[in-house]
N, C-alpha and C positions, 0 to 999 in steps of 0.2 A: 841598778843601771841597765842591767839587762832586760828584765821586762817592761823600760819602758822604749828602749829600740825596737824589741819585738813588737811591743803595739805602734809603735812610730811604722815600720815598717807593712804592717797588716793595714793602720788606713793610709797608707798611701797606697796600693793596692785596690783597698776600695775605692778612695778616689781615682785613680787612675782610671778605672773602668767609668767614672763618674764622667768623668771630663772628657775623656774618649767618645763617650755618649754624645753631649753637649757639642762638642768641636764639628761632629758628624752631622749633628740635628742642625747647624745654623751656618755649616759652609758646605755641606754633602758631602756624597760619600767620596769621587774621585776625588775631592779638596784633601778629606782625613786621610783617605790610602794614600798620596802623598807626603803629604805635612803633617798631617795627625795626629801619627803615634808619638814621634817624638815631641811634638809644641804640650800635649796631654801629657807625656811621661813629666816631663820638665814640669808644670806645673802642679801635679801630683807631689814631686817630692816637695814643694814648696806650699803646699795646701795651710799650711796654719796662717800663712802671711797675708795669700788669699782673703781666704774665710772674716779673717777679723780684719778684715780692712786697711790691713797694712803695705798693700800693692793690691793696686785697681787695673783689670786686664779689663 
């Protein structure tokens, strides 16, 4: 059970930086320094839901 939080927790991480990316490239940057990090963080930890099409942002 543990190593699969440990990698749970490594890609959300890398997504994080992923969607940080993404949030930045299509609302700029004073949008993400506001809003950003947190709207990114949030949806990093929910990345598998994302990804597979089980919520459409």
């Amino acid at each position: 059970m543990q190593f699969i939080a440990i990698a749970y927790f490594i890609s959300v991480g890398i997504f994080g930086l992923y969607y940080n990316y993404l949030y930045a490239q299509e609302n700029g940057f004073l949008s993400w320094l506001l809003f950003g990090e947190i709207i990114a963080t949030l949806k990093a930890f929910i990345w598998p839901l994302i990804e597979f099409g089980f919520i459409n942002f």
